[in-house]
Each structure stands twice: as structure tokens, then as C-alpha cells.
mmCIF entry with sequence, helices, sheets and N, C-alpha, C, O atoms, coordinates in Angstrom:
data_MODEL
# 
_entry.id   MODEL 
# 
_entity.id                         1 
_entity.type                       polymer 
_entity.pdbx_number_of_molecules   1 
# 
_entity_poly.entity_id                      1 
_entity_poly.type                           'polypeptide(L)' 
_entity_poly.nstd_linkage                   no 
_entity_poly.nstd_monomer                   no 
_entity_poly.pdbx_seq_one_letter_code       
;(UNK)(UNK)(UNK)(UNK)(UNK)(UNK)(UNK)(UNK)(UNK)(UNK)(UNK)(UNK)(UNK)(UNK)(UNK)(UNK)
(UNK)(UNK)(UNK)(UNK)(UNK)(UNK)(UNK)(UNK)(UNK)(UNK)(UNK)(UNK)(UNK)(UNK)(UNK)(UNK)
(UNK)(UNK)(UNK)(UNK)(UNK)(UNK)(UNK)(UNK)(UNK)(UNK)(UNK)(UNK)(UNK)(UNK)(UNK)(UNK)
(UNK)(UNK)(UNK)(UNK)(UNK)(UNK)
;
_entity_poly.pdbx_seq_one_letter_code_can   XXXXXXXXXXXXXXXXXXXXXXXXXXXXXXXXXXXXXXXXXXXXXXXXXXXXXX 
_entity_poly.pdbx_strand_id                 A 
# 
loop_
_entity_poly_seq.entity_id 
_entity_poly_seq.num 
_entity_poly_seq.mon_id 
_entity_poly_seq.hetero 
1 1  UNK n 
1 2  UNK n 
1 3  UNK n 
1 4  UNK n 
1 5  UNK n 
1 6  UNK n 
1 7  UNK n 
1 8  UNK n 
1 9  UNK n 
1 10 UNK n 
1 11 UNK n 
1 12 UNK n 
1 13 UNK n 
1 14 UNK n 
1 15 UNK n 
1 16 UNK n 
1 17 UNK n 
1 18 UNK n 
1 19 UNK n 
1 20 UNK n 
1 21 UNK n 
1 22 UNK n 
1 23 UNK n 
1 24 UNK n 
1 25 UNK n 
1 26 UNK n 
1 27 UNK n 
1 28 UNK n 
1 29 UNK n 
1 30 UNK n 
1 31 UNK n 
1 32 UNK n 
1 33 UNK n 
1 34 UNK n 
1 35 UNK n 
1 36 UNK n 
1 37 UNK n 
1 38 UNK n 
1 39 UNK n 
1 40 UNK n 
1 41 UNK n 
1 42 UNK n 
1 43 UNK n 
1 44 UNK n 
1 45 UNK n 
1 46 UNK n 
1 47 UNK n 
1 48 UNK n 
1 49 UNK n 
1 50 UNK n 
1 51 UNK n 
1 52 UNK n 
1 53 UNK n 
1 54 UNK n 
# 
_struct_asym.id          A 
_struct_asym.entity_id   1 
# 
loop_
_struct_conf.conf_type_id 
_struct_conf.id 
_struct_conf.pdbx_PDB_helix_id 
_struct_conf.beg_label_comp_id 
_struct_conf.beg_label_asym_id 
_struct_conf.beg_label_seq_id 
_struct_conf.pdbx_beg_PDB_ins_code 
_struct_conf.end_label_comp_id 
_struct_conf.end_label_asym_id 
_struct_conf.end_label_seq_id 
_struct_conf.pdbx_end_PDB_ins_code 
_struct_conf.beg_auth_comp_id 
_struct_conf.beg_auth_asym_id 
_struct_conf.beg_auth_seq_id 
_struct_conf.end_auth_comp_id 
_struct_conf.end_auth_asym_id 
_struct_conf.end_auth_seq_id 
_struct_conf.pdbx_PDB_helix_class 
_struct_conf.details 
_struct_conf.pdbx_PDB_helix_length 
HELX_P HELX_P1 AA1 UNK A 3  ? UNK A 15 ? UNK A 3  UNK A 15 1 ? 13 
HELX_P HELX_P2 AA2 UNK A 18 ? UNK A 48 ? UNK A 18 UNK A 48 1 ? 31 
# 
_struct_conf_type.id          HELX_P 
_struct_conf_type.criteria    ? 
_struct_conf_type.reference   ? 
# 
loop_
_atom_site.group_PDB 
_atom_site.id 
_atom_site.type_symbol 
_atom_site.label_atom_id 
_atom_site.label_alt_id 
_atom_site.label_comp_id 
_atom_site.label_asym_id 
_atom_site.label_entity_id 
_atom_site.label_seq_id 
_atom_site.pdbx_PDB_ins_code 
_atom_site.Cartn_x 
_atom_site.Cartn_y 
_atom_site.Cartn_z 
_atom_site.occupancy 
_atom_site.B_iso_or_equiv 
_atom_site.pdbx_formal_charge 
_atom_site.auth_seq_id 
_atom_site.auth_comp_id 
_atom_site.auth_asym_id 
_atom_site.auth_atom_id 
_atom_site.pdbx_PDB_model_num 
ATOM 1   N N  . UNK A 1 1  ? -61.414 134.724 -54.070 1.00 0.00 ? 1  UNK A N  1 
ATOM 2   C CA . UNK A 1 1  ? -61.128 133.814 -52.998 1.00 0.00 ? 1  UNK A CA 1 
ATOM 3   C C  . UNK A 1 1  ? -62.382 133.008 -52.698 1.00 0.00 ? 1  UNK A C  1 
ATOM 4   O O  . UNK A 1 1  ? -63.481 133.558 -52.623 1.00 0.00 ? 1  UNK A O  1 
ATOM 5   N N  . UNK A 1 2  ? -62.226 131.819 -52.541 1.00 0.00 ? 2  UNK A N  1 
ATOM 6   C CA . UNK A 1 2  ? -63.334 130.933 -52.221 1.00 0.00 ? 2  UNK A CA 1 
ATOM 7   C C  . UNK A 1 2  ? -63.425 130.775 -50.415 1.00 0.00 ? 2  UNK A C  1 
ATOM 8   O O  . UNK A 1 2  ? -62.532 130.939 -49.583 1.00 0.00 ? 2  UNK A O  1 
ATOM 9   N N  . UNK A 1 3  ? -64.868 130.396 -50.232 1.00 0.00 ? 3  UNK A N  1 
ATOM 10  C CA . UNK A 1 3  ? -65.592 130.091 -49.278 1.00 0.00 ? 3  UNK A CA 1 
ATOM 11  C C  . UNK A 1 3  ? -64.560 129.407 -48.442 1.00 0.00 ? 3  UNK A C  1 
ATOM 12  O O  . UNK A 1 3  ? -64.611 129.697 -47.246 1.00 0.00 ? 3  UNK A O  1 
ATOM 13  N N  . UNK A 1 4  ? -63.381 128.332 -48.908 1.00 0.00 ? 4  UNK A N  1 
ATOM 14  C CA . UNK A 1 4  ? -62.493 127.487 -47.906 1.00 0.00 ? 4  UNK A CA 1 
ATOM 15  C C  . UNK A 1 4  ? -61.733 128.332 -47.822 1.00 0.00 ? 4  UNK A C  1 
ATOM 16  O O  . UNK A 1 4  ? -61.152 128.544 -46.758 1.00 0.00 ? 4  UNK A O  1 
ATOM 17  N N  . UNK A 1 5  ? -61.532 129.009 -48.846 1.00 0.00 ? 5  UNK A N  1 
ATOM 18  C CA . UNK A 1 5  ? -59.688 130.008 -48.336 1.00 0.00 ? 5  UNK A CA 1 
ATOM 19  C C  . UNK A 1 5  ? -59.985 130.540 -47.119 1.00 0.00 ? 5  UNK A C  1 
ATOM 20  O O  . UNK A 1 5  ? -59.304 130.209 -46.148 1.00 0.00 ? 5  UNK A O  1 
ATOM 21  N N  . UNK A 1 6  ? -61.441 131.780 -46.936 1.00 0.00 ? 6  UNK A N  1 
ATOM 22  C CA . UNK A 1 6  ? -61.716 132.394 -45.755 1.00 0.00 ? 6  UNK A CA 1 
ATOM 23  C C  . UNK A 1 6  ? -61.400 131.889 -44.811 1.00 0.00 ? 6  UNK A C  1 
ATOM 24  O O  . UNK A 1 6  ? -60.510 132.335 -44.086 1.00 0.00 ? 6  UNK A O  1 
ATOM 25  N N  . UNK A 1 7  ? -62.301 130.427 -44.499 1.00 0.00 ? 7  UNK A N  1 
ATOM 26  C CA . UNK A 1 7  ? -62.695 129.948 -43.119 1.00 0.00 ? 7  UNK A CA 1 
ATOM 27  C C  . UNK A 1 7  ? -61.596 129.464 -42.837 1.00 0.00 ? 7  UNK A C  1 
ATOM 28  O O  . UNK A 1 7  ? -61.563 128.884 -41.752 1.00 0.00 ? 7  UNK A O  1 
ATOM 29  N N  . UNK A 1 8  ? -60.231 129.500 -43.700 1.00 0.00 ? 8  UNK A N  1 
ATOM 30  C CA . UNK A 1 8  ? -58.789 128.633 -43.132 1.00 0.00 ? 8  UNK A CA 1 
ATOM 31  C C  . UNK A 1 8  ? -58.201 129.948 -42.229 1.00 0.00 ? 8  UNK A C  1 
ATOM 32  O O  . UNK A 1 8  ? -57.448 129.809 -41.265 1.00 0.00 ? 8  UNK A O  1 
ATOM 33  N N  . UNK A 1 9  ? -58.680 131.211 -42.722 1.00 0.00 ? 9  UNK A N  1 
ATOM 34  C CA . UNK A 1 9  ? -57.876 132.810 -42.810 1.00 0.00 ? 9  UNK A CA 1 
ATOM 35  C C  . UNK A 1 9  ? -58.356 132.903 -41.763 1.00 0.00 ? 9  UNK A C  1 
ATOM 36  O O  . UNK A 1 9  ? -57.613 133.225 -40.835 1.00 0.00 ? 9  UNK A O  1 
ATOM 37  N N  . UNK A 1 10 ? -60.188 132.590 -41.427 1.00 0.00 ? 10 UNK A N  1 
ATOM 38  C CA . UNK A 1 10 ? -60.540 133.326 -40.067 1.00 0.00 ? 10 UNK A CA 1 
ATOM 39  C C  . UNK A 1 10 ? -60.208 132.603 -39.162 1.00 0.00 ? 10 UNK A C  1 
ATOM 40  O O  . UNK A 1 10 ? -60.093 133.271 -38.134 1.00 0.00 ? 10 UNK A O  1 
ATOM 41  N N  . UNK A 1 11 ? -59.770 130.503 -38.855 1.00 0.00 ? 11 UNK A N  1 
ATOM 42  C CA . UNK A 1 11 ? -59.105 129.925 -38.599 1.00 0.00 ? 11 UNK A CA 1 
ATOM 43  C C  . UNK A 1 11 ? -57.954 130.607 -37.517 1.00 0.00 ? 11 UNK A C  1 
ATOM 44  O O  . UNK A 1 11 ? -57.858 130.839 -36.312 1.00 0.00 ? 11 UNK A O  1 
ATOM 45  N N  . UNK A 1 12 ? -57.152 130.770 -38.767 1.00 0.00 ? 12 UNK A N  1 
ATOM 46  C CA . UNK A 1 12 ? -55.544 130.734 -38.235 1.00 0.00 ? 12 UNK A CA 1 
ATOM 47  C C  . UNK A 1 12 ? -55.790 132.519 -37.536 1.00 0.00 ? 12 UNK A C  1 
ATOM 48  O O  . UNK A 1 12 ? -55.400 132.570 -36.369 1.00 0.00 ? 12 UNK A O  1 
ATOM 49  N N  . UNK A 1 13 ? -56.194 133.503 -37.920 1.00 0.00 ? 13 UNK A N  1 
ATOM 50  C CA . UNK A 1 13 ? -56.420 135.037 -36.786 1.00 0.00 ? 13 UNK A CA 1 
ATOM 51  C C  . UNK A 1 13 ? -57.209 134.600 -35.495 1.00 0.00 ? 13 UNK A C  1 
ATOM 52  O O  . UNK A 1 13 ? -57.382 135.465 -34.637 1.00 0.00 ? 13 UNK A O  1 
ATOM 53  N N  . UNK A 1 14 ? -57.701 133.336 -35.284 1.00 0.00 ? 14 UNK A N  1 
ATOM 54  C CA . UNK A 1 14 ? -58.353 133.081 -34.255 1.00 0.00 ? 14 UNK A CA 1 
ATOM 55  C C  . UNK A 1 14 ? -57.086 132.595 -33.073 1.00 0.00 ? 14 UNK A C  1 
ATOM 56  O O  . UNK A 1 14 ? -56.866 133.113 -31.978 1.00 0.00 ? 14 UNK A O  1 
ATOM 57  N N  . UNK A 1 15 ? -56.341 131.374 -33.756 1.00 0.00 ? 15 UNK A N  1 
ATOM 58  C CA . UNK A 1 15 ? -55.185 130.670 -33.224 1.00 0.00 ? 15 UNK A CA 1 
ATOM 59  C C  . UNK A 1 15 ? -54.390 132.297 -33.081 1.00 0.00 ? 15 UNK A C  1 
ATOM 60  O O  . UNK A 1 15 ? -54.245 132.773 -31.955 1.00 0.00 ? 15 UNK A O  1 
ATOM 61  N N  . UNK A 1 16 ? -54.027 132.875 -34.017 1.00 0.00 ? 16 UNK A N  1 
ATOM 62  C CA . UNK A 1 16 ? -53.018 133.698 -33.448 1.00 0.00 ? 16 UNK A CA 1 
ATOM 63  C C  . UNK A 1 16 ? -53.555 135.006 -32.501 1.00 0.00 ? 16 UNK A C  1 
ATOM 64  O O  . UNK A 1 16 ? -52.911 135.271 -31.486 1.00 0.00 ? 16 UNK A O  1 
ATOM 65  N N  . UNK A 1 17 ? -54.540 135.676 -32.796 1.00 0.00 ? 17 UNK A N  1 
ATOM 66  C CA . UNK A 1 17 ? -55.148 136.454 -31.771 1.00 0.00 ? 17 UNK A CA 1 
ATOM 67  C C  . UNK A 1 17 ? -56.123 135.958 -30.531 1.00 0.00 ? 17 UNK A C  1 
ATOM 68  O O  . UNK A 1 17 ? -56.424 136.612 -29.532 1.00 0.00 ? 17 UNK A O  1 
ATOM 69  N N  . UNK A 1 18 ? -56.403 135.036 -30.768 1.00 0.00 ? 18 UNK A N  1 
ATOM 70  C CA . UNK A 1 18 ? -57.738 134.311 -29.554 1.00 0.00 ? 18 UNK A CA 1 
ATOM 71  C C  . UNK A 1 18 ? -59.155 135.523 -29.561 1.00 0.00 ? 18 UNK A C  1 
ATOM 72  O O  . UNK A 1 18 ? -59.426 136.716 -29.431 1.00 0.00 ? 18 UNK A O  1 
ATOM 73  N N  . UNK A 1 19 ? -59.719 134.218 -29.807 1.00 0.00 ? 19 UNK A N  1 
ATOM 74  C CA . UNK A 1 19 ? -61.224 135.079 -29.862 1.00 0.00 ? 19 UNK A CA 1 
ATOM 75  C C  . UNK A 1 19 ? -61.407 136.195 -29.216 1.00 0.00 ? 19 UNK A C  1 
ATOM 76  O O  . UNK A 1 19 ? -61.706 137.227 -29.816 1.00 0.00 ? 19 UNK A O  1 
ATOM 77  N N  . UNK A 1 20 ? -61.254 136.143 -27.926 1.00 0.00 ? 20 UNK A N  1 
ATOM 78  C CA . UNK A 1 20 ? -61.519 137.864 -27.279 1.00 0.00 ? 20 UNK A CA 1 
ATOM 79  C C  . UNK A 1 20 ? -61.045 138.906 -27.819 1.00 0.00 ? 20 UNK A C  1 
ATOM 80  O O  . UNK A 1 20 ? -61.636 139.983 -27.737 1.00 0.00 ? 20 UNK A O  1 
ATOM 81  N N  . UNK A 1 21 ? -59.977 138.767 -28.418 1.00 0.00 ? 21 UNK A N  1 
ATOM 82  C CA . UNK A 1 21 ? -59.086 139.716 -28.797 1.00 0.00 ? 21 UNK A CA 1 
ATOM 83  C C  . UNK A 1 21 ? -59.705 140.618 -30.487 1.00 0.00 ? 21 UNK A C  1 
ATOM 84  O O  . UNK A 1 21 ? -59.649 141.767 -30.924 1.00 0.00 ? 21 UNK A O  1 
ATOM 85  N N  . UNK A 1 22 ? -60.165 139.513 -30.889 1.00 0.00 ? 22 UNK A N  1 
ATOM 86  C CA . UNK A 1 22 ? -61.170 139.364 -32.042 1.00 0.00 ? 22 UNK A CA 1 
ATOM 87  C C  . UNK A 1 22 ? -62.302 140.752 -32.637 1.00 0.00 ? 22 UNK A C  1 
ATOM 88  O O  . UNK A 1 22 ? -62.498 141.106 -33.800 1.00 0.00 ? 22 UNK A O  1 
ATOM 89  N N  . UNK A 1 23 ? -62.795 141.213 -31.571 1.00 0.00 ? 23 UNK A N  1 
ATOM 90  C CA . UNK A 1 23 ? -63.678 142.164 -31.706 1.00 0.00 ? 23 UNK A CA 1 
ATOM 91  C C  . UNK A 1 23 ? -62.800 143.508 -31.812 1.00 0.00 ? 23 UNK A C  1 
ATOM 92  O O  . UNK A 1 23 ? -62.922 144.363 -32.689 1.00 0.00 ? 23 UNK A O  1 
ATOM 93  N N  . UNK A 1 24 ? -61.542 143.523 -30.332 1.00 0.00 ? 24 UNK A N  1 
ATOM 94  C CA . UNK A 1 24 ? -61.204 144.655 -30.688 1.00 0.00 ? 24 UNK A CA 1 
ATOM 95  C C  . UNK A 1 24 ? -60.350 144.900 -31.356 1.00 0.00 ? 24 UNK A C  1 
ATOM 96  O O  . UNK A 1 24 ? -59.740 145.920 -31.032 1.00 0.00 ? 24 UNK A O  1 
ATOM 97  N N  . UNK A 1 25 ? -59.933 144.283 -32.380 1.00 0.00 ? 25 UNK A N  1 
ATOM 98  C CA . UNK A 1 25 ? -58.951 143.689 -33.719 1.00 0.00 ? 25 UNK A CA 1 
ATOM 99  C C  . UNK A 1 25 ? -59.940 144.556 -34.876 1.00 0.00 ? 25 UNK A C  1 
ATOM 100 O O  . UNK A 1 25 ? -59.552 145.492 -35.576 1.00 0.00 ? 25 UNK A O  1 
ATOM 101 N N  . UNK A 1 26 ? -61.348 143.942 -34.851 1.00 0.00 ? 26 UNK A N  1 
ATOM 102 C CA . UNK A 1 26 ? -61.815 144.522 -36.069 1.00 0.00 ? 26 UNK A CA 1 
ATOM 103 C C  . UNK A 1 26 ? -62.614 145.782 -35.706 1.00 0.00 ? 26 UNK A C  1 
ATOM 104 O O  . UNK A 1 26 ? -63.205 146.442 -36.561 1.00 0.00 ? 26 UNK A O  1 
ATOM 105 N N  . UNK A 1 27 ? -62.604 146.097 -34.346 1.00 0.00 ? 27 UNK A N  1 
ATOM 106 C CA . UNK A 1 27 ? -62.877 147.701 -33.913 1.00 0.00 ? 27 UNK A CA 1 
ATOM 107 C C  . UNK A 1 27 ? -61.560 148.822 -34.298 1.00 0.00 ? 27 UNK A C  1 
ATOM 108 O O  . UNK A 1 27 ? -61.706 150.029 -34.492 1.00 0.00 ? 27 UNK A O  1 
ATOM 109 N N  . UNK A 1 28 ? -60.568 148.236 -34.334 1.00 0.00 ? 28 UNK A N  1 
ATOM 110 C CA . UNK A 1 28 ? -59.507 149.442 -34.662 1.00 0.00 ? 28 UNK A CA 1 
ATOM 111 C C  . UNK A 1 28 ? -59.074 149.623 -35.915 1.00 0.00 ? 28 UNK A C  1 
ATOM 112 O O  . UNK A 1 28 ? -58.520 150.629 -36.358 1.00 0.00 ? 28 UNK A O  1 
ATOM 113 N N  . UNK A 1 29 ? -59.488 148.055 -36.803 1.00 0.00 ? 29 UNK A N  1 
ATOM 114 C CA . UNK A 1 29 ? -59.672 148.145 -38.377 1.00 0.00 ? 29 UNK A CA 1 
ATOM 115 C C  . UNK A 1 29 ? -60.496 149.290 -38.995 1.00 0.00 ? 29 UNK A C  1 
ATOM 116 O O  . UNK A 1 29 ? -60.123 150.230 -39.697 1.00 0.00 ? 29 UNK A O  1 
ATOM 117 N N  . UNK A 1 30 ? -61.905 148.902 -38.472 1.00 0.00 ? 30 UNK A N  1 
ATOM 118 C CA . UNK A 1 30 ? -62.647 149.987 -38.656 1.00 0.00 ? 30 UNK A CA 1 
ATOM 119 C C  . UNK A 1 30 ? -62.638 151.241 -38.458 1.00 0.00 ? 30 UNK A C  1 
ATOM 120 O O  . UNK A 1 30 ? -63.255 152.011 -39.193 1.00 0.00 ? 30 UNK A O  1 
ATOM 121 N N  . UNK A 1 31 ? -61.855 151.674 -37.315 1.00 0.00 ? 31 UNK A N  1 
ATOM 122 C CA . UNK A 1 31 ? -61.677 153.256 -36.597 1.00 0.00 ? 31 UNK A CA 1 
ATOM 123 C C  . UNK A 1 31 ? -60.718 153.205 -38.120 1.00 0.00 ? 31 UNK A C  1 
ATOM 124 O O  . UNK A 1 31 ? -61.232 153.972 -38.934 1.00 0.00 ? 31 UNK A O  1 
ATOM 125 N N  . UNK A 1 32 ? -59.823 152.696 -38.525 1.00 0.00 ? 32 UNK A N  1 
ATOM 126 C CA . UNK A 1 32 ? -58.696 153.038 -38.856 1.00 0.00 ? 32 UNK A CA 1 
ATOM 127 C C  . UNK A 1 32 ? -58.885 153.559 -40.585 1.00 0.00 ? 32 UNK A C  1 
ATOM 128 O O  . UNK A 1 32 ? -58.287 154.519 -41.072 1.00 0.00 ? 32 UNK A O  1 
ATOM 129 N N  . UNK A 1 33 ? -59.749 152.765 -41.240 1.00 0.00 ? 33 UNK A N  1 
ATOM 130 C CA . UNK A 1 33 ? -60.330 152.555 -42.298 1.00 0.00 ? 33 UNK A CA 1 
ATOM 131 C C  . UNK A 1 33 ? -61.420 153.933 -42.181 1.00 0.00 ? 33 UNK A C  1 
ATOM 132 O O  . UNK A 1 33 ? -61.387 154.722 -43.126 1.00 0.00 ? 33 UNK A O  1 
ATOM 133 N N  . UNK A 1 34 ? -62.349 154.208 -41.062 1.00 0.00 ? 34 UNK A N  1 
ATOM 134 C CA . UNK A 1 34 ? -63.139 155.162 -41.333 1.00 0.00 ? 34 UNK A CA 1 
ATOM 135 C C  . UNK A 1 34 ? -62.047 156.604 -41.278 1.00 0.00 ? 34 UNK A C  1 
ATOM 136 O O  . UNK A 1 34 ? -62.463 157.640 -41.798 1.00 0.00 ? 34 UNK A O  1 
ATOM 137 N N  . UNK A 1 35 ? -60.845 156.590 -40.713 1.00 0.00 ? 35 UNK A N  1 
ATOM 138 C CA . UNK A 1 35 ? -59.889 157.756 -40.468 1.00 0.00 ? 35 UNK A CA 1 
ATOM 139 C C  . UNK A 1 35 ? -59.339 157.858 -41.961 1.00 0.00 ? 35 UNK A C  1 
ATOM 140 O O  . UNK A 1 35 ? -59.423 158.959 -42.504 1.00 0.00 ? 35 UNK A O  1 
ATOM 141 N N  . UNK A 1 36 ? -58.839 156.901 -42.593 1.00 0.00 ? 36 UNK A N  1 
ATOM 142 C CA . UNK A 1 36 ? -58.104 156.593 -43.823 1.00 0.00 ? 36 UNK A CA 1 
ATOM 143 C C  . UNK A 1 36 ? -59.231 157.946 -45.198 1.00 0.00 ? 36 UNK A C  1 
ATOM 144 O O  . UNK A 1 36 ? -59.056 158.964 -45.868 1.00 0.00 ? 36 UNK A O  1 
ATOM 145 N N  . UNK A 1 37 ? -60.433 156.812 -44.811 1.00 0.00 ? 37 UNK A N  1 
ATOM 146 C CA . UNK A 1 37 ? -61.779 157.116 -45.844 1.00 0.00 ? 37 UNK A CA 1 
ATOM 147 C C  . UNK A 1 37 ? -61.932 158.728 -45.043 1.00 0.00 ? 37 UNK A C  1 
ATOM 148 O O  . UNK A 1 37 ? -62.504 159.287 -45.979 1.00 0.00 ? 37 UNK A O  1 
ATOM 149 N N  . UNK A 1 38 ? -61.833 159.615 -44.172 1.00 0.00 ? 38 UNK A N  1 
ATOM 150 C CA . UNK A 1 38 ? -62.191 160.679 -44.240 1.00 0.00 ? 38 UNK A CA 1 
ATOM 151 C C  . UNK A 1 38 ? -60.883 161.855 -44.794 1.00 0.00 ? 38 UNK A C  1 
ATOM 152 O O  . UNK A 1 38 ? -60.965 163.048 -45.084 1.00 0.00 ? 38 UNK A O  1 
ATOM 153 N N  . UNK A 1 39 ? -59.956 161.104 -44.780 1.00 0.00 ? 39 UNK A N  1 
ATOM 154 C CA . UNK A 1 39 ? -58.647 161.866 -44.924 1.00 0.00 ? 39 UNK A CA 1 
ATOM 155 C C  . UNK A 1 39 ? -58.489 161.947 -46.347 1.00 0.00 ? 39 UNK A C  1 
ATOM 156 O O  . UNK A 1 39 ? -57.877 162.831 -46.948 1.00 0.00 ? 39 UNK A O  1 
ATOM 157 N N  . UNK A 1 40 ? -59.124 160.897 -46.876 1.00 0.00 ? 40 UNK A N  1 
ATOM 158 C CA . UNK A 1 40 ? -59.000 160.880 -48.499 1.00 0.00 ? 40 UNK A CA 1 
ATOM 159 C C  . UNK A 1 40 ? -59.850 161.977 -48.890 1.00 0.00 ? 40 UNK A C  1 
ATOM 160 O O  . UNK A 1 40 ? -59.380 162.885 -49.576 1.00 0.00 ? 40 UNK A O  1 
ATOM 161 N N  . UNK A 1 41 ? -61.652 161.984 -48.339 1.00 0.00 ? 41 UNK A N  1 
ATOM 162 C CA . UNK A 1 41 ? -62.236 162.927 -48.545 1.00 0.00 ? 41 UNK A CA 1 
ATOM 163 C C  . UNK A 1 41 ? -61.740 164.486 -48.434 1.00 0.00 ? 41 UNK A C  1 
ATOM 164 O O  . UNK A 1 41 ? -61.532 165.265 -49.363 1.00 0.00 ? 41 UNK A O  1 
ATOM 165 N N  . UNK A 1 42 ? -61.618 164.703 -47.084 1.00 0.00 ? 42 UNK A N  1 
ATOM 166 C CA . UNK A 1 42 ? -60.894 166.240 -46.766 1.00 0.00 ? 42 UNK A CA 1 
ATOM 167 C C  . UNK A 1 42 ? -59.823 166.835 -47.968 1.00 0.00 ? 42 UNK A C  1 
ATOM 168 O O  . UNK A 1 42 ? -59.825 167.987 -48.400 1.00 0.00 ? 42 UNK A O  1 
ATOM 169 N N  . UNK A 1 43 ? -58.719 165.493 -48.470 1.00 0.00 ? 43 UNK A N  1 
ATOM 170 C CA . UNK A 1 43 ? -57.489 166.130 -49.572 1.00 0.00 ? 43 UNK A CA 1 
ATOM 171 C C  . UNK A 1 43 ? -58.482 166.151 -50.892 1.00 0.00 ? 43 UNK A C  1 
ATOM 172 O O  . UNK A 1 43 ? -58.089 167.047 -51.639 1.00 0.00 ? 43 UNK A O  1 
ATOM 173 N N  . UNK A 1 44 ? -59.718 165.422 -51.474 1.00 0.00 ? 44 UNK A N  1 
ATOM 174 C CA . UNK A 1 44 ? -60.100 165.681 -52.359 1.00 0.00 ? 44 UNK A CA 1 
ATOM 175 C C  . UNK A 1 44 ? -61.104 167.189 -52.532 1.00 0.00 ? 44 UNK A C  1 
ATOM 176 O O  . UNK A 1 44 ? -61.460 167.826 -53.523 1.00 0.00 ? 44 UNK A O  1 
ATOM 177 N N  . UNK A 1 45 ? -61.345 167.376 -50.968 1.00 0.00 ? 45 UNK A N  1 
ATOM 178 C CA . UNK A 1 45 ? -62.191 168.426 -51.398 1.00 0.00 ? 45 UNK A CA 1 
ATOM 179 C C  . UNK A 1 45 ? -61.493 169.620 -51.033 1.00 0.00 ? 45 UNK A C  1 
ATOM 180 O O  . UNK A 1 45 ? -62.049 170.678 -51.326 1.00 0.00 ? 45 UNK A O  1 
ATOM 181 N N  . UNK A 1 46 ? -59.956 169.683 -50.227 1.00 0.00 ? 46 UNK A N  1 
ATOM 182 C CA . UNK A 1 46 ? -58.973 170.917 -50.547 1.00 0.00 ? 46 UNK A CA 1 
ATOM 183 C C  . UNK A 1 46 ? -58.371 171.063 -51.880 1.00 0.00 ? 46 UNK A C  1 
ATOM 184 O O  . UNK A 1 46 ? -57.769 172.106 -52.134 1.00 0.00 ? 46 UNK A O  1 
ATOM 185 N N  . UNK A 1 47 ? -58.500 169.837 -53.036 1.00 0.00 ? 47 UNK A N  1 
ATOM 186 C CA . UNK A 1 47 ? -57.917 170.074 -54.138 1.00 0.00 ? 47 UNK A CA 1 
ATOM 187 C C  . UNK A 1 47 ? -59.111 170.847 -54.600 1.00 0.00 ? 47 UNK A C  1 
ATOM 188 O O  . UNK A 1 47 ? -58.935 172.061 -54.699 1.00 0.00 ? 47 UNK A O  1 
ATOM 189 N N  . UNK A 1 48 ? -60.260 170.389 -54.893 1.00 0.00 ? 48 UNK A N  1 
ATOM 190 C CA . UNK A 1 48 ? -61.396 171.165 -55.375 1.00 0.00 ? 48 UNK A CA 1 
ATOM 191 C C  . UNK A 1 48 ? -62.147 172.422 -55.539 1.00 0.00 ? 48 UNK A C  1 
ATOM 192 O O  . UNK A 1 48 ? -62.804 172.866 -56.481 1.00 0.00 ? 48 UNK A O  1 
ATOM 193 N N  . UNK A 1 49 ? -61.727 173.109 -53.753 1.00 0.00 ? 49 UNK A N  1 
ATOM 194 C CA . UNK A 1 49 ? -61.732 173.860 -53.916 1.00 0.00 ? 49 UNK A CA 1 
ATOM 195 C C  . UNK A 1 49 ? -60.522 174.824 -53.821 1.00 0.00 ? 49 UNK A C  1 
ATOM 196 O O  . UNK A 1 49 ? -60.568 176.029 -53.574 1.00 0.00 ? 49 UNK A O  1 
ATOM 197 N N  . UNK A 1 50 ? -59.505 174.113 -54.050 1.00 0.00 ? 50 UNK A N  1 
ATOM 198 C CA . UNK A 1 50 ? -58.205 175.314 -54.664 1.00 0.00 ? 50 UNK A CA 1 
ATOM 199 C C  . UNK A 1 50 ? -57.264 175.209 -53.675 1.00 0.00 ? 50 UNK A C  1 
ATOM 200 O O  . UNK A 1 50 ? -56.092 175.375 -54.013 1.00 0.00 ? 50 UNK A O  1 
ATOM 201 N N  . UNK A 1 51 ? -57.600 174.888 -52.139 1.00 0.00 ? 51 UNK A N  1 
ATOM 202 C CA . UNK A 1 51 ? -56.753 175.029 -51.561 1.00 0.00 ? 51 UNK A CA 1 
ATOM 203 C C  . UNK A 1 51 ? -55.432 174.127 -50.921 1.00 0.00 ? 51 UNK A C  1 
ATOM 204 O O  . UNK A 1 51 ? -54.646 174.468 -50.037 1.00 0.00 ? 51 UNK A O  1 
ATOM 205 N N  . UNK A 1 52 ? -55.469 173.335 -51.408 1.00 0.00 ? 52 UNK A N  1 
ATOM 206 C CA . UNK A 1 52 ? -54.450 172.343 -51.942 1.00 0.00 ? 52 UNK A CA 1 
ATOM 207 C C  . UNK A 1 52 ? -53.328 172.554 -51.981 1.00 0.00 ? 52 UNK A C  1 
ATOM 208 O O  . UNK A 1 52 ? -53.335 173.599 -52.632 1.00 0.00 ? 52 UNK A O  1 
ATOM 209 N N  . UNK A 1 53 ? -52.207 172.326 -51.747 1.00 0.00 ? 53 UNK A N  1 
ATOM 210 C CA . UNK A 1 53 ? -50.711 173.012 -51.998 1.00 0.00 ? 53 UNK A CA 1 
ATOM 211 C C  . UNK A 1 53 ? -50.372 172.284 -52.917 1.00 0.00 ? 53 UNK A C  1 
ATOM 212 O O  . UNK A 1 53 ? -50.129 171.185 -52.420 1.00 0.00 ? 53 UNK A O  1 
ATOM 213 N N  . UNK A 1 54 ? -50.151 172.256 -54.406 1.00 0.00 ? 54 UNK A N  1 
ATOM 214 C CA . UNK A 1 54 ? -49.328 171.385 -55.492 1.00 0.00 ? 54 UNK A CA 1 
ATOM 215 C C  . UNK A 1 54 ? -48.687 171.981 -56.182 1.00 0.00 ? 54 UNK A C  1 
ATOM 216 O O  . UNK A 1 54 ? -48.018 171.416 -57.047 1.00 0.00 ? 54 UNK A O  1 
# 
């Protein structure tokens, strides 16, 4: 994706969320993404060490 696609993308989430809204948009991305990324960890390391149900 090029440099114009973005700034049209961050654009139009501005029009549809309004700036304030903005921060805590990409605060619950992040909570959500760091929950995602630890849940992946935890099932890789119950497969590892055996306790895994498969």
C-alpha cells in the first residue's frame, strides 16, 4: 500500500469516528491484539509441554 492509500484510510476513520474518539479506538486495538498475542502464546506453550487436549 502506498503513502496516498493510507492518508485517504486515516482520512475517512477520522470522518467516521472523529478525532477524539481516535485514541481510544487504537487503545482497545492494542489491548485487543496484546490479549490475541498472549493467548496464542499460552496454547503454544500448553501444546509443548503436553498439556494440550488434541
Amino acid at each position: 500500500m502506498g503513502s496516498t492509500e493510507l492518508i485517504v484510510i486515516l482520512a475517512i476513520v477520522v470522518l467516521v469516528f472523529g478525532a477524539s474518539s481516535i485514541p481510544k479506538l487504537a487503545r482497545s486495538i492494542g489491548q485487543a491484539r496484546r490479549e490475541f498475542d498472549k493467548a496464542l502464546k499460552d496454547d503454544d506453550k500448553d501444546l509443548i509441554d503436553g498439556n494440550g487436549e488434541k
